[in-house]
SETILUM-82443 format. One line per field, with one value per residue: residue in one letter; residue number from 1; x, y, z of N, C-alpha, C in turn. Coordinates in nm, 2 decimals. Each point is the difference from the previous one (the first is absolute). Layout:
BEGIN
res <- c(A ...)
n <- c(NUM ...)
n.c1 <- c(X ...)
n.c2 <- c(Y ...)
n.c3 <- c(Z ...)
ca.c1 <- c(X ...)
ca.c2 <- c(Y ...)
ca.c3 <- c(Z ...)
c.c1 <- c(X ...)
c.c2 <- c(Y ...)
c.c3 <- c(Z ...)
This chain:
BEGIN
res <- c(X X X X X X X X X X X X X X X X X X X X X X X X X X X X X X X X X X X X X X X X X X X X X X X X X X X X X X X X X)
n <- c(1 2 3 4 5 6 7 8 9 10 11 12 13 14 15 16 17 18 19 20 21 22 23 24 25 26 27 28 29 30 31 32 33 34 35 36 37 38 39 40 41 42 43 44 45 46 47 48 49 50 51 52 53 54 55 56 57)
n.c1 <- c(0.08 -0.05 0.02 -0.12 0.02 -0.09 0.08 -0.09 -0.03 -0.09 0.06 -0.06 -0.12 -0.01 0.07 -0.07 0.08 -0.09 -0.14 0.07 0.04 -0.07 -0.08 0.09 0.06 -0.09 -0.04 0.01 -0.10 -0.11 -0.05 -0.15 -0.07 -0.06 -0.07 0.00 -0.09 0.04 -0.07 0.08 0.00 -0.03 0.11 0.08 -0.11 -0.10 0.09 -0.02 -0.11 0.03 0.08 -0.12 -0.12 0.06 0.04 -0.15 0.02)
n.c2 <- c(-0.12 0.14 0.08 0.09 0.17 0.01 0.13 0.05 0.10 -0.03 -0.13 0.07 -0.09 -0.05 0.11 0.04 0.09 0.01 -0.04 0.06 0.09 -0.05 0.01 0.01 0.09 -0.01 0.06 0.12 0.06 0.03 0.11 -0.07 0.10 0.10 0.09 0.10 0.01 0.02 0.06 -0.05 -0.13 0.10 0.05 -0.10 -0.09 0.06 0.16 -0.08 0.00 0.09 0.06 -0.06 0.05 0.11 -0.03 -0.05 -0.11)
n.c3 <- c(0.00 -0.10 0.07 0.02 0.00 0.05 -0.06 0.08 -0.10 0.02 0.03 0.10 0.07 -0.09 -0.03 -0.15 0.02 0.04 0.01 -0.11 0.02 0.15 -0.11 -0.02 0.14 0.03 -0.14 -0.03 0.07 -0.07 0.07 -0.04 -0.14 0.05 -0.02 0.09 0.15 0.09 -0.02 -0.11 0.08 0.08 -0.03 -0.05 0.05 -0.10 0.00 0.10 -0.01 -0.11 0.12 0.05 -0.11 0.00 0.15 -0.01 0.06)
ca.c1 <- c(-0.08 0.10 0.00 -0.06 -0.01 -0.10 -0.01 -0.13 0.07 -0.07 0.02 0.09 0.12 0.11 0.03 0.06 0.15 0.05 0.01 0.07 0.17 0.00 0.03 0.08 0.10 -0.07 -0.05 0.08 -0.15 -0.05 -0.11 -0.09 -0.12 -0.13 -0.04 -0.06 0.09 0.04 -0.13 0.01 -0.13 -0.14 -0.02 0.00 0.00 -0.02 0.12 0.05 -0.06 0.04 0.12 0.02 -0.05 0.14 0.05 -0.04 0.04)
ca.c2 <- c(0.12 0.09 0.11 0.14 0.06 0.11 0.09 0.15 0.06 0.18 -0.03 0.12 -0.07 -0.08 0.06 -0.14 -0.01 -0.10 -0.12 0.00 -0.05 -0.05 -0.09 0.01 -0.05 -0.16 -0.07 0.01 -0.03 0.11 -0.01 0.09 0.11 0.00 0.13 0.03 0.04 -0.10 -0.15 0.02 -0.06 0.07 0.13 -0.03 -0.13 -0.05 -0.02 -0.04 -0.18 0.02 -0.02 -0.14 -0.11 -0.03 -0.12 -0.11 -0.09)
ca.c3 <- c(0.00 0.01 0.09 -0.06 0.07 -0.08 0.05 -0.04 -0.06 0.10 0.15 0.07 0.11 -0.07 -0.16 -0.12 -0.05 0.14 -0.06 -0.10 0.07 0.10 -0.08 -0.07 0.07 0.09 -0.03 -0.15 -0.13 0.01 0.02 -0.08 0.10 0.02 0.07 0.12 0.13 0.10 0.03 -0.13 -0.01 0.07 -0.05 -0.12 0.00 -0.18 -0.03 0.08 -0.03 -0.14 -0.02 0.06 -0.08 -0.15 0.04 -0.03 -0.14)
c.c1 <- c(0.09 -0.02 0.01 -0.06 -0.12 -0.02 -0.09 0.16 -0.01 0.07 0.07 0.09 0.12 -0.02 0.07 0.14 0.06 -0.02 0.03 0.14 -0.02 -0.04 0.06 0.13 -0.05 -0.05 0.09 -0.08 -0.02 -0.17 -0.11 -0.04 -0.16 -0.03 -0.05 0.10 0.02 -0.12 -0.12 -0.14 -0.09 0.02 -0.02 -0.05 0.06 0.17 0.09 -0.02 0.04 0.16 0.04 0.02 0.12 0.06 0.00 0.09 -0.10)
c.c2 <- c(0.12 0.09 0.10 0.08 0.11 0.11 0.13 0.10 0.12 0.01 0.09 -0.07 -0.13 0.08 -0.11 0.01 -0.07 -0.14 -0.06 -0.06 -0.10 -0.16 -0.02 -0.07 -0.13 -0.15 -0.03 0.04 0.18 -0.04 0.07 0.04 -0.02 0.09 0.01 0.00 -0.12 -0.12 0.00 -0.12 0.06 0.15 -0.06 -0.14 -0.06 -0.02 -0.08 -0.17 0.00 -0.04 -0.16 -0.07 0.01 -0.12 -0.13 -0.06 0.00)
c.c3 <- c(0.00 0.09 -0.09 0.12 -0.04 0.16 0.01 -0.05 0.15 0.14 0.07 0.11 -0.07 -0.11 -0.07 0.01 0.20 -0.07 -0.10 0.08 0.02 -0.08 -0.11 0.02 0.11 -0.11 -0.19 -0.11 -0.03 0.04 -0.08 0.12 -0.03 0.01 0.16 0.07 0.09 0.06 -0.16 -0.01 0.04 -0.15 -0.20 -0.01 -0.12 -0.02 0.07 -0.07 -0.17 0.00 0.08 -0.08 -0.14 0.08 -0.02 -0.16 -0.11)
């Protein structure tokens, strides 16, 4: 199974270029995005469950 990261673009308390690094240098990957803020399933559901679903095999 491969490890993928989907990050809210909006996040004030983990800003993207935090969790960018932080994965990057812990894991080697880059992370997608999504639109929204930090509780991105209550603020963006739809975009939240769209970028699950590019996941699926």
């Amino acid at each position: 199974m491969t490890t993928r990261v989907l990050a809210a673009a909006g996040d004030r308390f983990f800003p993207l270029e935090f969790q960018r690094r932080v994965t990057r240098d812990r894991l080697g990957i880059d992370i997608d995005q999504v639109p929204g803020g930090h509780l991105v399933a209550l603020s963006r559901p739809v975009d939240l469950v769209n970028g699950l679903i590019e996941y699926l095999p």
